[in-house]
C-alpha positions in Angstrom: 52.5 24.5 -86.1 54.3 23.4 -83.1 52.5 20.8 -80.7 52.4 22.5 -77.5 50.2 20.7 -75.5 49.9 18.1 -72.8 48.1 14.8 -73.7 45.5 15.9 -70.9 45.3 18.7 -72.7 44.9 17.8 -75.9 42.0 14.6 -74.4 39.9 17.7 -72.7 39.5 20.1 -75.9 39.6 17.5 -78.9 37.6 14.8 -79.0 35.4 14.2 -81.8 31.6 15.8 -82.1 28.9 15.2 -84.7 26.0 16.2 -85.2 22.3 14.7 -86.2 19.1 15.4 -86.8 16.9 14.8 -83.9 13.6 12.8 -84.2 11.1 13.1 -81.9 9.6 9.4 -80.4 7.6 9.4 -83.5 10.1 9.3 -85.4 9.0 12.9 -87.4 12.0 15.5 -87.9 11.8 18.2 -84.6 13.5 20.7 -86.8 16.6 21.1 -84.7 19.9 18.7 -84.6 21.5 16.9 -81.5 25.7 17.1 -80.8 27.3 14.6 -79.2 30.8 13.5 -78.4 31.9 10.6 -80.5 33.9 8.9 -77.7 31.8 8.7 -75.0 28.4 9.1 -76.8 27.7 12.2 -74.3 24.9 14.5 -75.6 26.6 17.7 -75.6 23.0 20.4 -77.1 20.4 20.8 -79.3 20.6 23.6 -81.4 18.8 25.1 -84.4 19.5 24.2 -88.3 21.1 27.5 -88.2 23.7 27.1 -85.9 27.2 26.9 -87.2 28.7 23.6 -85.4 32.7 25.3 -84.2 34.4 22.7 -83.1 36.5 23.2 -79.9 39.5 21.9 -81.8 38.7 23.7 -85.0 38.8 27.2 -82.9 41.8 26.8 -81.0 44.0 25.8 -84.0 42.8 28.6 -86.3 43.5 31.1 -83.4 46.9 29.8 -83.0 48.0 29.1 -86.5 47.0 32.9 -87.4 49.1 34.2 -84.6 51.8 31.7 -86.0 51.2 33.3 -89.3 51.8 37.3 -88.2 54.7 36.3 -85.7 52.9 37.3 -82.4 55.3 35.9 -79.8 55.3 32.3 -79.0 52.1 31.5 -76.6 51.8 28.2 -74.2 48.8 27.3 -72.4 47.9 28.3 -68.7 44.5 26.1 -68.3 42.3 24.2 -70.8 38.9 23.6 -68.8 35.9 22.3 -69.9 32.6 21.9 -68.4 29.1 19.9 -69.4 30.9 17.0 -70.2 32.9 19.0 -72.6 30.5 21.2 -74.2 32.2 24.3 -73.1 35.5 25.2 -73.0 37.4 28.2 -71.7 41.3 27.9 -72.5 43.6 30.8 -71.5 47.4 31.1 -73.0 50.1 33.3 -72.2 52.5 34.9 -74.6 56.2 34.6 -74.2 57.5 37.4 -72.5 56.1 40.0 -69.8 55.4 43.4 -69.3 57.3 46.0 -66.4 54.7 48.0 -65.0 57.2 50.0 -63.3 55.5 50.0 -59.8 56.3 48.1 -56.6 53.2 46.1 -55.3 51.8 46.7 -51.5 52.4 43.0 -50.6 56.6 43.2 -51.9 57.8 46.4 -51.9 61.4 45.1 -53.2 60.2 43.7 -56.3 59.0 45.4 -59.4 55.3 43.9 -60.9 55.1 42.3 -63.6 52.1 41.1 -66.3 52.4 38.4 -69.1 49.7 39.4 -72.1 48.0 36.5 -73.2 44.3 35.6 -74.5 41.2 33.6 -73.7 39.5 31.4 -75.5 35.5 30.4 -75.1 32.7 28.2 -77.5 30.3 25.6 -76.4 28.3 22.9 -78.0 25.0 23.6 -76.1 24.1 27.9 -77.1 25.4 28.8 -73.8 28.6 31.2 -74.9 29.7 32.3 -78.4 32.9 31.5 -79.7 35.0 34.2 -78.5 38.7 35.5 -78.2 39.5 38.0 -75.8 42.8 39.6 -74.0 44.0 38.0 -71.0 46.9 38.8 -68.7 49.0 36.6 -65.6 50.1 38.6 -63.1 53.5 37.0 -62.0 54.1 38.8 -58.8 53.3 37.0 -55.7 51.7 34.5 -58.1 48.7 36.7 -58.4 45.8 34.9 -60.8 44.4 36.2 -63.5 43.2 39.6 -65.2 40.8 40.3 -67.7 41.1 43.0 -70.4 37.5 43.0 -72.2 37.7 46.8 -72.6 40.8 46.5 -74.9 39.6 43.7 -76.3 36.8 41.2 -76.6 35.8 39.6 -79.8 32.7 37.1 -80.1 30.8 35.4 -82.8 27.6 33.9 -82.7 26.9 30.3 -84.1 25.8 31.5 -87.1 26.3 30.1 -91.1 29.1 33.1 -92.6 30.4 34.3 -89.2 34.0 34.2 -89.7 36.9 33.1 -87.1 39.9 34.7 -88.8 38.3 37.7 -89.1 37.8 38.2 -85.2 41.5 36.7 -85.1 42.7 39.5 -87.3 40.9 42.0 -85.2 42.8 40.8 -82.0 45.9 41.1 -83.8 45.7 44.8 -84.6 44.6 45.6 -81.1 47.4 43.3 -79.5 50.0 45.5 -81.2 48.9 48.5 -79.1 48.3 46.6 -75.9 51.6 47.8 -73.8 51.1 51.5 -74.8 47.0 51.3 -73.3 47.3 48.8 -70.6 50.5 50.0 -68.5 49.2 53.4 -68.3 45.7 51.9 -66.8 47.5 49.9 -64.1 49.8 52.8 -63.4 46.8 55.0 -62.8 44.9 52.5 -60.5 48.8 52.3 -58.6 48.1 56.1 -57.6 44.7 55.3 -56.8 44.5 55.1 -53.1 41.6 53.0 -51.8 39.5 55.2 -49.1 37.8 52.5 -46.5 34.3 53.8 -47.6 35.4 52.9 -50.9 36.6 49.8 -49.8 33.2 48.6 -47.9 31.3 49.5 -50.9 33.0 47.8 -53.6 33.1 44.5 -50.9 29.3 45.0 -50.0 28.5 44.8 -54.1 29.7 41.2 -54.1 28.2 38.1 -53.8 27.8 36.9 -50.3 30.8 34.1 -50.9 33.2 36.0 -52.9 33.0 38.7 -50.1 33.4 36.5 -47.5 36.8 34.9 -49.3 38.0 38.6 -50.3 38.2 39.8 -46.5 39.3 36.9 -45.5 42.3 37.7 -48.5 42.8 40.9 -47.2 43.4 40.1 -43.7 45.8 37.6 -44.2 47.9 39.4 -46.3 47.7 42.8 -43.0 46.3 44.5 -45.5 42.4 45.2 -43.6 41.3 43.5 -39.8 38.4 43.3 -37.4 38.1 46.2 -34.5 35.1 46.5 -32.6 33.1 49.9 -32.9 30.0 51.1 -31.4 27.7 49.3 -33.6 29.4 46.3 -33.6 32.8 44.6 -35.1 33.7 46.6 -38.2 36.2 46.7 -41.2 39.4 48.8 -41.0 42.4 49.2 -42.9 45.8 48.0 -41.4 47.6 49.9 -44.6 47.2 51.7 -47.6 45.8 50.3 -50.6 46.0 51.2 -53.9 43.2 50.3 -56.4 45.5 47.7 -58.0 46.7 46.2 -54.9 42.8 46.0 -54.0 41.7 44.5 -57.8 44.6 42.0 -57.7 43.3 41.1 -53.9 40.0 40.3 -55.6 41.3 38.4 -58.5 43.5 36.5 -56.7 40.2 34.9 -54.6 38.8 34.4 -58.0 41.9 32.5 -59.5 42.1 30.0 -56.4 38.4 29.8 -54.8 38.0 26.5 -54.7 34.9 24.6 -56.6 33.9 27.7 -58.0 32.6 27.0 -61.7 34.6 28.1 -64.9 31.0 30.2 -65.7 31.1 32.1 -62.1 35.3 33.2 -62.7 34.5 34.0 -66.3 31.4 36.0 -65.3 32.7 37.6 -62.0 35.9 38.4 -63.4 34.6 40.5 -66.5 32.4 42.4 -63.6 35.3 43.0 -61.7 37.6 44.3 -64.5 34.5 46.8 -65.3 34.6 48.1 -62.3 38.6 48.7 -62.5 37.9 50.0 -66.0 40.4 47.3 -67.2 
């Protein structure tokens, strides 16, 4: 299998774990066993006998050598984060090649949009996700973030002795093959999707307090709302037209480049917003 990552890369996802049981001051057995890294001695969880111990290594190469294995297209990586001192991780990849959607977006009207599929890859150390593989795609126009695709796909396992990686790979695999025919027609049907302004202040009004406060501010650089005063006071209005894709990508583009916002919060309030899109 072909070595495609950086050293950095490689230093954030595959240091060495092991696990122990832990004693109590006592010295009596507490029934559950401690990780830790290796390297840096970091205490990573404590988790029940029954938890299956995945490494972060372990998951990531299986993943990729069975995509190897039934020829998907080549995949490099897009981040490799970790957080707790390394006891989770959450590494997206993109697949070589993109996707046409056919439409033009609201902010470039002369150039066509475009998606790379890819996937995302979760575990921890400390009980807090389950291993999971799920579809991912890159916008490339405008250098739009990132997209989430947990309705077409999203396989998880828990920690558990039997639970098998390759068969959640597999399952990936047969849905990836349809992916083009499901997801293009989505996006084309948000594209006709005009955004109504009541619509609009809703969906803003149903996030939290600082994502709304970034999205608007989004929006009005980009023309696409501003500020007008009204009778009760300075209200919201649209500058433009706004399909529901324009308006998604708006609000995963905040997501993508908020800055000090936590791997958790994207992860979580990306899946949210996908929901809503129905993507």
């Amino acid at each position: 299998m072909v070595d495609i990552f950086t050293p950095e890369q490689k230093t954030a996802f595959s240091f060495p774990v092991k696990r122990e049981k832990l004693m109590n001051p006592a010295g009596k057995d507490t029934g559950c066993d401690t990780i830790y890294r290796l390297d840096s001695g970091m205490n990573l969880g404590v988790v029940s006998r029954e938890y299956e111990l995945v490494s972060h290594k372990s998951l990531i190469t299986t993943v990729l050598k069975q995509f190897e294995e039934n020829k998907l297209p080549k995949v490099e990586p897009v981040k490799i984060a970790v957080s707790n001192e390394g006891g989770r991780l959450f590494a997206e990849f993109k697949f070589d090649g993109k996707f046409d959607l056919g439409i033009a977006s609201t902010e470039n009207k002369k150039v066509g949009d475009f998606i790379a599929p890819g996937f995302r890859i979760l575990n921890s150390y400390d009980r807090s996700l389950e291993y999971s593989l799920s579809l991912f795609c890159l916008r490339l126009a405008c250098t739009n973030g990132m997209m989430t695709t947990e309705q077409l796909f999203s396989g998880s396992r828990k920690h558990l002795h039997g639970s098998r990686i390759d068969g959640m790979v597999d399952d990936f695999i047969e849905k990836y093959s349809g992916l083009e025919a499901v997801l293009i027609p989505a996006i084309r049907e948000l594209s006709d999707k005009e955004v109504t302004p009541s619509h609009l202040e809703n969906q803003l009004n149903e996030l939290p307090a600082w994502f709304r406060t970034e999205a608007i501010d989004y929006l009005q650089d980009n023309n696409l709302v501003g500020m007008e005063e009204g009778e009760e006071g300075t209200e919201l209005v649209m500058m433009k037209k706004i399909s529901e894709w324009d308006f998604y990508n708006s609000l995963t583009y905040v997501l993508s480049h908020s800055e000090g916002l936590s791997e958790e919060n994207k992860n979580r309030q990306g899946n949210l917003v996908a929901s809503t899109f129905g993507l």
